[in-house]
MDAnalysis code that builds the backbone (N, CA, C; Angstrom):
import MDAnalysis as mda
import numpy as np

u = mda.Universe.empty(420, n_residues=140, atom_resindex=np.repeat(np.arange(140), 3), trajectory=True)
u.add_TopologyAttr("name", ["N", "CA", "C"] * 140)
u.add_TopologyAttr("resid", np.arange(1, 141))
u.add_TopologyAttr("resname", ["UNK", "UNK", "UNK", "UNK", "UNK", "UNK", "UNK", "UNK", "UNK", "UNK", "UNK", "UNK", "UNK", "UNK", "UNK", "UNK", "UNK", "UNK", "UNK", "UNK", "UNK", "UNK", "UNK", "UNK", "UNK", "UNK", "UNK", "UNK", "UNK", "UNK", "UNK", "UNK", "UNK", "UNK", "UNK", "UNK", "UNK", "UNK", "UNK", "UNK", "UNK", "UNK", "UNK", "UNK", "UNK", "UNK", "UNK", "UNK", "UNK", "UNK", "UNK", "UNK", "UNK", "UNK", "UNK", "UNK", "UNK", "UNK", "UNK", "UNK", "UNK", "UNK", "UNK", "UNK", "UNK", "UNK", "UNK", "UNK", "UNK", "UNK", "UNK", "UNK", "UNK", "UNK", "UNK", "UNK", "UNK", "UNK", "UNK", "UNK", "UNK", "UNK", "UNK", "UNK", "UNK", "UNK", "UNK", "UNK", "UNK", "UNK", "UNK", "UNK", "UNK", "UNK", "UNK", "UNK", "UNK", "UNK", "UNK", "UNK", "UNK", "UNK", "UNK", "UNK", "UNK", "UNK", "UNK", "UNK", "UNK", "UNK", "UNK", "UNK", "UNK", "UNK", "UNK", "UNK", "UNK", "UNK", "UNK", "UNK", "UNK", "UNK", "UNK", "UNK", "UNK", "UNK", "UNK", "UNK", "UNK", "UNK", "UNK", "UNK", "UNK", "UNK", "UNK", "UNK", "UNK", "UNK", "UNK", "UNK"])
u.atoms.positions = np.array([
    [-15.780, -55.741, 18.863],
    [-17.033, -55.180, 18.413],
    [-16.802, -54.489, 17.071],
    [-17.878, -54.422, 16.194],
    [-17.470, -54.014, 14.899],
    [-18.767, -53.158, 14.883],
    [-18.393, -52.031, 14.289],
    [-19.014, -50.885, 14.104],
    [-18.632, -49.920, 13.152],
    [-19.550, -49.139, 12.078],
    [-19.598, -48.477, 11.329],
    [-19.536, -48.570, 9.728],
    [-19.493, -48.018, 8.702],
    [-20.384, -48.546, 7.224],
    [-18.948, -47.880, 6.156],
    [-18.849, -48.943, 5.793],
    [-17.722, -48.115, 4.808],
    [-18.043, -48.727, 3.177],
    [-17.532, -48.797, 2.632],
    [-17.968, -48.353, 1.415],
    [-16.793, -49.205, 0.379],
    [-16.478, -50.425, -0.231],
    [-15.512, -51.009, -1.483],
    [-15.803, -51.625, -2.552],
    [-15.124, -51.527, -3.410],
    [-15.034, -51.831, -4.736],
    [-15.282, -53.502, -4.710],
    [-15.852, -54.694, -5.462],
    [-15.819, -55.549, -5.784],
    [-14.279, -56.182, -6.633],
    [-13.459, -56.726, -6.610],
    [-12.542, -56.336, -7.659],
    [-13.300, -57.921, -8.362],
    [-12.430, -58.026, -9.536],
    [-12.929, -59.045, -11.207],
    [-12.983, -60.582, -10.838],
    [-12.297, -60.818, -9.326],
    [-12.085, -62.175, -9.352],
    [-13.728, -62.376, -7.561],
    [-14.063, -61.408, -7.486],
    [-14.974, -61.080, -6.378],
    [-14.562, -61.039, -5.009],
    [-13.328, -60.191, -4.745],
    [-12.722, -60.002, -4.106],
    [-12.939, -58.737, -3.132],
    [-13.582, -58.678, -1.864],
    [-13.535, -57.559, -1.253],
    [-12.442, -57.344, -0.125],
    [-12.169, -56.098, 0.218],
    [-11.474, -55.817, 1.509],
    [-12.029, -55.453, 2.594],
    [-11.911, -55.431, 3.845],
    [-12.508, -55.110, 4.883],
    [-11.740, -54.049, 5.521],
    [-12.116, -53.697, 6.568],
    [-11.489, -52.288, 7.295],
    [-10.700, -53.299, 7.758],
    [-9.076, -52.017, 8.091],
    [-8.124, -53.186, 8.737],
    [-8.768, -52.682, 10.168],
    [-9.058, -52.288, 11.117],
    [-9.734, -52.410, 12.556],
    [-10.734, -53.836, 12.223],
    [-11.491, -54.204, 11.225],
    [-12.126, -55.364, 11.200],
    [-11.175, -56.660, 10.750],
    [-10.072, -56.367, 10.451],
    [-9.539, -57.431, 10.101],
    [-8.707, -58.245, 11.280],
    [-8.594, -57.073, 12.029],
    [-7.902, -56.989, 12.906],
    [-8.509, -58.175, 13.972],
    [-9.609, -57.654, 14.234],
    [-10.786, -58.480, 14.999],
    [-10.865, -59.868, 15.048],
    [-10.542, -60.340, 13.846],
    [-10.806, -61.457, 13.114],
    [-9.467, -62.507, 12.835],
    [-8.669, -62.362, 13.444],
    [-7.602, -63.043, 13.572],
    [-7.481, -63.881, 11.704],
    [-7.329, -63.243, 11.232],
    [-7.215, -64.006, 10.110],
    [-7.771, -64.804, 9.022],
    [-8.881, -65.211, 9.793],
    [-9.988, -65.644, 8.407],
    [-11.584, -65.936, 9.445],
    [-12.486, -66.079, 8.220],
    [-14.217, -65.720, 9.059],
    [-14.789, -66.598, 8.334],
    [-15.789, -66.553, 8.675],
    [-17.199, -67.850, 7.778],
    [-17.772, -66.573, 7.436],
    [-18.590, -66.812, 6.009],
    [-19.537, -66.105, 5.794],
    [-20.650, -66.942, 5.817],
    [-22.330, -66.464, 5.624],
    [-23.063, -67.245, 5.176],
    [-24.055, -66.234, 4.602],
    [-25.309, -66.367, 4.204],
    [-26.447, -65.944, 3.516],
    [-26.756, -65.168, 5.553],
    [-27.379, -64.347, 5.222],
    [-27.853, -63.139, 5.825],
    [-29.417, -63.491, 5.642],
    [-29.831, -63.307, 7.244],
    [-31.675, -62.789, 6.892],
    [-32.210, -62.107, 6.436],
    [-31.621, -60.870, 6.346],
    [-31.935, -59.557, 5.546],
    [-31.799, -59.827, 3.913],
    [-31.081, -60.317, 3.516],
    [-30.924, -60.452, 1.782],
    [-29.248, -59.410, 1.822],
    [-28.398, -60.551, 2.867],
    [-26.920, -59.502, 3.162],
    [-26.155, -60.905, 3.086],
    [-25.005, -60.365, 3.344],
    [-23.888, -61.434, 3.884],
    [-23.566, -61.050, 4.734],
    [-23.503, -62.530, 5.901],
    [-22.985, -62.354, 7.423],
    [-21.433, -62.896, 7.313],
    [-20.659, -62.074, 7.849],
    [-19.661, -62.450, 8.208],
    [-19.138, -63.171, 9.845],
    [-18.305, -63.821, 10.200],
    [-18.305, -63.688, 11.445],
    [-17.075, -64.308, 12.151],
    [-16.680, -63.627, 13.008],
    [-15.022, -63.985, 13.358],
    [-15.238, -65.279, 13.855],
    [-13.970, -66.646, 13.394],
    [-14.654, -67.716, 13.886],
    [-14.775, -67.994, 15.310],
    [-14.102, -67.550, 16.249],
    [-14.507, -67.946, 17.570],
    [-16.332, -67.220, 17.931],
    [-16.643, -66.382, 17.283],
    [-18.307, -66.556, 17.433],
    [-18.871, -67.586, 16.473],
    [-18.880, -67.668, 15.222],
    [-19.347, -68.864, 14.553],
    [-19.207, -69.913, 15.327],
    [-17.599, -70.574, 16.609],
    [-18.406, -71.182, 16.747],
    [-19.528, -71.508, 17.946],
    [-19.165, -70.122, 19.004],
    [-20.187, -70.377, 19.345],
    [-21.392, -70.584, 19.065],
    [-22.084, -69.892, 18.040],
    [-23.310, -69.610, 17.440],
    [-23.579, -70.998, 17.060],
    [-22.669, -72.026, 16.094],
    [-22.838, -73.380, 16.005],
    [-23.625, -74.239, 16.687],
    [-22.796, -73.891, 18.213],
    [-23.010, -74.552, 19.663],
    [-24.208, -74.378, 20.088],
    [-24.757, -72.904, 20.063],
    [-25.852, -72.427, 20.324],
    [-26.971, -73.164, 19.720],
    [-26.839, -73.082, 18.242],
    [-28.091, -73.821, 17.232],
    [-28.006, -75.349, 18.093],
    [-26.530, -75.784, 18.252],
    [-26.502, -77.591, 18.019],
    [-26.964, -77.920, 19.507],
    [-26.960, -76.544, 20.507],
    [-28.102, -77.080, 22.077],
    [-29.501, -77.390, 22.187],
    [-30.107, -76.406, 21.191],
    [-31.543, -75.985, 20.541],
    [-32.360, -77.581, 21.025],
    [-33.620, -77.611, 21.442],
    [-34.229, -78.587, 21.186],
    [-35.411, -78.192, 20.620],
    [-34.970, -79.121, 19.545],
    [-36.166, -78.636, 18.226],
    [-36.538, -80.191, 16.933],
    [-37.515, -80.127, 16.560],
    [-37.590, -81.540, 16.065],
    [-36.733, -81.944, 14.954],
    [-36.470, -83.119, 14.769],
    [-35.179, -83.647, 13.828],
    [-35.465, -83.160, 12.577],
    [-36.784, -82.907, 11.860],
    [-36.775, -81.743, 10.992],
    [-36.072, -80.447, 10.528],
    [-37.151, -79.848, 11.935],
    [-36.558, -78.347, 12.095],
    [-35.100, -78.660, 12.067],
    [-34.304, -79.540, 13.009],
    [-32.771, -78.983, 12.806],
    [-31.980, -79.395, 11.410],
    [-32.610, -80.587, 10.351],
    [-32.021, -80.970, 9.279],
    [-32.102, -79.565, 8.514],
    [-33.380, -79.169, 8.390],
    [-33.523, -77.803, 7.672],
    [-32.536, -76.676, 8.082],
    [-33.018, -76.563, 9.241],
    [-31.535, -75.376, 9.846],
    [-30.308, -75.369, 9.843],
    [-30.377, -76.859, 9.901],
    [-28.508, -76.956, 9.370],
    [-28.423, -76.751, 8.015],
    [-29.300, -77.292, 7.095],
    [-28.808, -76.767, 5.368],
    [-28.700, -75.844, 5.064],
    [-29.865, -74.693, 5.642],
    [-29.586, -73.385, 5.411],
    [-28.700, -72.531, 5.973],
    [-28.176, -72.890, 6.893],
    [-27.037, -72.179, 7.775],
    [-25.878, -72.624, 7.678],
    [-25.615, -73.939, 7.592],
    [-24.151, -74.489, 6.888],
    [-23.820, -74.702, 5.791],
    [-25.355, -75.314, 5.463],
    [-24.788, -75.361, 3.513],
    [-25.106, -74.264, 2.799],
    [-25.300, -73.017, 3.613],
    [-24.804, -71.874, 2.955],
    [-23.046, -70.865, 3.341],
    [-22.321, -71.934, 4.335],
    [-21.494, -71.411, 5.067],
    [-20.126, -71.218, 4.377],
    [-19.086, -70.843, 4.588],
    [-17.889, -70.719, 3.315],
    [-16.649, -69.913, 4.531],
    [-15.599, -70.664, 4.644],
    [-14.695, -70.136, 5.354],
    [-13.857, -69.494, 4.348],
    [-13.467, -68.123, 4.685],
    [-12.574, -67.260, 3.886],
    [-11.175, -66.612, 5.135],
    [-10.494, -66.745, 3.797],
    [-8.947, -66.027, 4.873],
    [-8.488, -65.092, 4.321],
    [-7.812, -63.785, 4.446],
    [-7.458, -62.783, 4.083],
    [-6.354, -62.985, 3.232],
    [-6.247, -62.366, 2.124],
    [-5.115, -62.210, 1.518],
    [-4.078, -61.202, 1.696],
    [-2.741, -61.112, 1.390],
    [-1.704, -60.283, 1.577],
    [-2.573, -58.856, 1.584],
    [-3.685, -58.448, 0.888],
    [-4.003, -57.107, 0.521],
    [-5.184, -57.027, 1.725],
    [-5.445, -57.648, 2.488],
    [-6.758, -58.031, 3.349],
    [-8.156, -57.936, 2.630],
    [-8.038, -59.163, 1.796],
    [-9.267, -59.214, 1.171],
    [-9.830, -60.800, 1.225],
    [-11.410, -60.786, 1.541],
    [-11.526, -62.190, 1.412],
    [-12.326, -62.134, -0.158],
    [-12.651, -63.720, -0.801],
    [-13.721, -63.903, -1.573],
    [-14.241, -64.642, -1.134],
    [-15.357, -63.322, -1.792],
    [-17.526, -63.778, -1.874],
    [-17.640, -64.815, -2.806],
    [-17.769, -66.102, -2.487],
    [-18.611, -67.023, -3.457],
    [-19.610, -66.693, -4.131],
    [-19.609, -67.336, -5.270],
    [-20.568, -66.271, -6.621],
    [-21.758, -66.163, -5.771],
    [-22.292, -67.722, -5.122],
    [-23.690, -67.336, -4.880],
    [-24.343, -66.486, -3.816],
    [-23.329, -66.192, -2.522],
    [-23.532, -65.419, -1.363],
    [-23.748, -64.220, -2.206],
    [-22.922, -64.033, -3.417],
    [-22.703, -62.442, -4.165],
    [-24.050, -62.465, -4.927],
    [-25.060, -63.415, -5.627],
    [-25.913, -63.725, -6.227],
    [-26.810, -63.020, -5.064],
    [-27.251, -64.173, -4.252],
    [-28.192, -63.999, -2.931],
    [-28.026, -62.671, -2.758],
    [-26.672, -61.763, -2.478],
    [-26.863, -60.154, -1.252],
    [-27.419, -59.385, -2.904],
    [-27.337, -59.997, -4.459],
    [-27.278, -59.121, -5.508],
    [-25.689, -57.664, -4.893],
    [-24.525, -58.387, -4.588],
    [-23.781, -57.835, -4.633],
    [-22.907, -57.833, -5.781],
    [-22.579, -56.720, -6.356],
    [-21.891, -56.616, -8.037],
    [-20.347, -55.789, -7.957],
    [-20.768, -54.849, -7.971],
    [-19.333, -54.376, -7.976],
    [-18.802, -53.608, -7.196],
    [-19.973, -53.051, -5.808],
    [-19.769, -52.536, -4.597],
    [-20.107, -53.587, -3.765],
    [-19.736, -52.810, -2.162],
    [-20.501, -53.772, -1.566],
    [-20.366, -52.538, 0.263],
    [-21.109, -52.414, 0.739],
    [-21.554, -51.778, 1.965],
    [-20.852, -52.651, 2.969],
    [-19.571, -52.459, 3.783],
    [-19.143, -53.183, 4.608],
    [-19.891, -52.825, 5.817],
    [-20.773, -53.575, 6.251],
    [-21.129, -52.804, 7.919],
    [-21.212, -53.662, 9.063],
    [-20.255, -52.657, 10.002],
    [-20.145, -53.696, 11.944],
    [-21.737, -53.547, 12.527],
    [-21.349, -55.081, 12.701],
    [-23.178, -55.157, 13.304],
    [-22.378, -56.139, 14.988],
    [-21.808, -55.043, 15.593],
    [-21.978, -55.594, 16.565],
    [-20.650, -56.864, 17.032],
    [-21.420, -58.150, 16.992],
    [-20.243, -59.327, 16.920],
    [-19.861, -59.907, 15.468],
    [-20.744, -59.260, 14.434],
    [-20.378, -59.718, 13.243],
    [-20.178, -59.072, 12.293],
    [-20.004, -58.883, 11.040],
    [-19.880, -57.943, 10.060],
    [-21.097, -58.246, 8.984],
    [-21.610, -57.346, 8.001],
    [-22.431, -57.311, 6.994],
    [-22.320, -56.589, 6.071],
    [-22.244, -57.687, 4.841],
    [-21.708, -57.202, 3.503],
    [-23.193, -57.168, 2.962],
    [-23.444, -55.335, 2.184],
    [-24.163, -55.423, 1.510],
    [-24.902, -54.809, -0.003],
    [-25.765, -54.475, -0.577],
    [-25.997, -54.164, -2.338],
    [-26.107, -52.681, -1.036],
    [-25.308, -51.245, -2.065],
    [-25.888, -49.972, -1.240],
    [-26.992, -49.875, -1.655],
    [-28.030, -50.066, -2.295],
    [-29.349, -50.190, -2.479],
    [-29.908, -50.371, -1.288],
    [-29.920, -51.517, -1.200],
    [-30.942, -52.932, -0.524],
    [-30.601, -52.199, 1.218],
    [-29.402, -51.932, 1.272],
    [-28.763, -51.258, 2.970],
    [-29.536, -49.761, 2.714],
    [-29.688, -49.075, 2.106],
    [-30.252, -47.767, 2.278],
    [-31.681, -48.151, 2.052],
    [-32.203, -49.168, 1.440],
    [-33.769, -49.522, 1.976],
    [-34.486, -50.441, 3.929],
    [-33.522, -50.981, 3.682],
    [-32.928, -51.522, 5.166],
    [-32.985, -50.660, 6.072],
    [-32.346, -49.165, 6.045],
    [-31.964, -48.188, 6.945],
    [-33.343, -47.369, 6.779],
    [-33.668, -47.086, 5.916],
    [-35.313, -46.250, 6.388],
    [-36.189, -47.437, 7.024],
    [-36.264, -48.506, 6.877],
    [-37.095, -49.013, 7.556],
    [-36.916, -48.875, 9.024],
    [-35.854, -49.387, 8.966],
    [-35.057, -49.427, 10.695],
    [-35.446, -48.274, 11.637],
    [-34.606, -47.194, 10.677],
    [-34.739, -45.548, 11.287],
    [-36.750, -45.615, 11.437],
    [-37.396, -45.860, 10.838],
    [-38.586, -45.651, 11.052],
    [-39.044, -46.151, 12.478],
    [-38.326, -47.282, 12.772],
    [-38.768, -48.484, 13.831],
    [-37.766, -48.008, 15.019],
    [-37.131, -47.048, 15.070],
    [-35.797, -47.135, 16.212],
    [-36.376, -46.837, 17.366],
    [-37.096, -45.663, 17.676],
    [-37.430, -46.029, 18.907],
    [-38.685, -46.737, 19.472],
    [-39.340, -47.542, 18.396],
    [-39.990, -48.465, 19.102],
    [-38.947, -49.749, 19.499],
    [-37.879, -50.024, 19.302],
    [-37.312, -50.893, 19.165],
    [-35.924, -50.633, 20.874],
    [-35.794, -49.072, 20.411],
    [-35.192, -48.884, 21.407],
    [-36.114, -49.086, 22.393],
    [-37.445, -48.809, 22.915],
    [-37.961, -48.887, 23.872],
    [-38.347, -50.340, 24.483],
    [-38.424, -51.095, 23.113],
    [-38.661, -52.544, 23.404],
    [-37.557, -53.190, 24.768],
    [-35.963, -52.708, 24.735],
    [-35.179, -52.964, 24.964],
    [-35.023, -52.812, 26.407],
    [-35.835, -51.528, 26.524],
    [-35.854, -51.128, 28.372],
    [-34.670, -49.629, 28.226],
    [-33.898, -49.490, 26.964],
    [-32.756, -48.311, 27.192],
    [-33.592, -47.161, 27.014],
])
C-alpha cells in the first residue's frame, strides 16, 4: 500500500526519485501512464497487470475497447529504477501532468501519483470539500 505526499526535484534529463518505502513496493520497475486527473499513474507491475486483465474481461463494444486500449496503453511506458532510485517521465506524460521541475509524489493506495504542486493542491480542496460526502457514500 502506498501512502503519503512527498515532495522532488525534476533533475535535466527528467528524472524523478521515489520514496525508497515506494520503491521498495515495486520490485524494481512500474508502468506509468496518463492519469484521469491531469497526473501520472504509476503502478507496481503485478497490479498493471491485473488492471490489464480487468479492462481485457470488460464486455464492451469493439469500439469502446479499440479506444480504451489507445488511451491506456498507448499512453503506457515501463520504467526501472536506476542505481539512485529514479525512474524517467517521458516528455509527454511530463507535458500531459504540466510536470517541470517538481513533481508531488503521492501513495494512492495500490498505485502511486506523480503530480504539478499546483494542479494537487487544486485537486485537494476539491476533494477536502467532497470528503464526507464521499466518505458516507462508502457506508464508513
Amino acid at each position: 500500500m502506498f501512502y503519503g505526499t512527498y515532495t522532488y526535484k525534476i533533475d535535466e534529463k527528467g528524472r524523478v526519485p521515489l520514496p525508497p518505502n515506494f520503491r521498495r513496493q515495486t520490485k524494481g520497475s512500474v508502468m506509468l501512464k496518463r492519469g484521469m486527473d491531469r497526473c501520472i499513474e504509476v503502478y507496481p507491475t503485478d497490479v498493471w497487470d491485473k488492471l490489464a486483465g480487468e479492462l481485457a474481461a470488460r464486455v464492451v463494444s469493439p469500439l469502446k475497447r479499440r479506444r480504451l486500449n489507445r488511451i491506456v496503453f498507448g499512453s503506457a511506458f515501463n520504467a526501472s529504477f536506476d542505481k539512485q532510485g529514479r525512474i524517467m517521465l517521458p516528455a509527454g506524460l511530463r507535458e500531459y501532468a504540466a510536470i517541470t521541475d517538481v513533481a508531488a509524489v503521492v501513495g494512492a493506495n495500490d498505485r502511486i501519483e506523480l503530480w504539478n504542486e499546483k494542479l494537487l493542491e487544486e485537486e485537494k480542496t476539491i476533494a477536502e470539500q467532497q470528503e464526507s460526502q464521499i466518505i458516507e457514500e462508502f457506508g464508513v
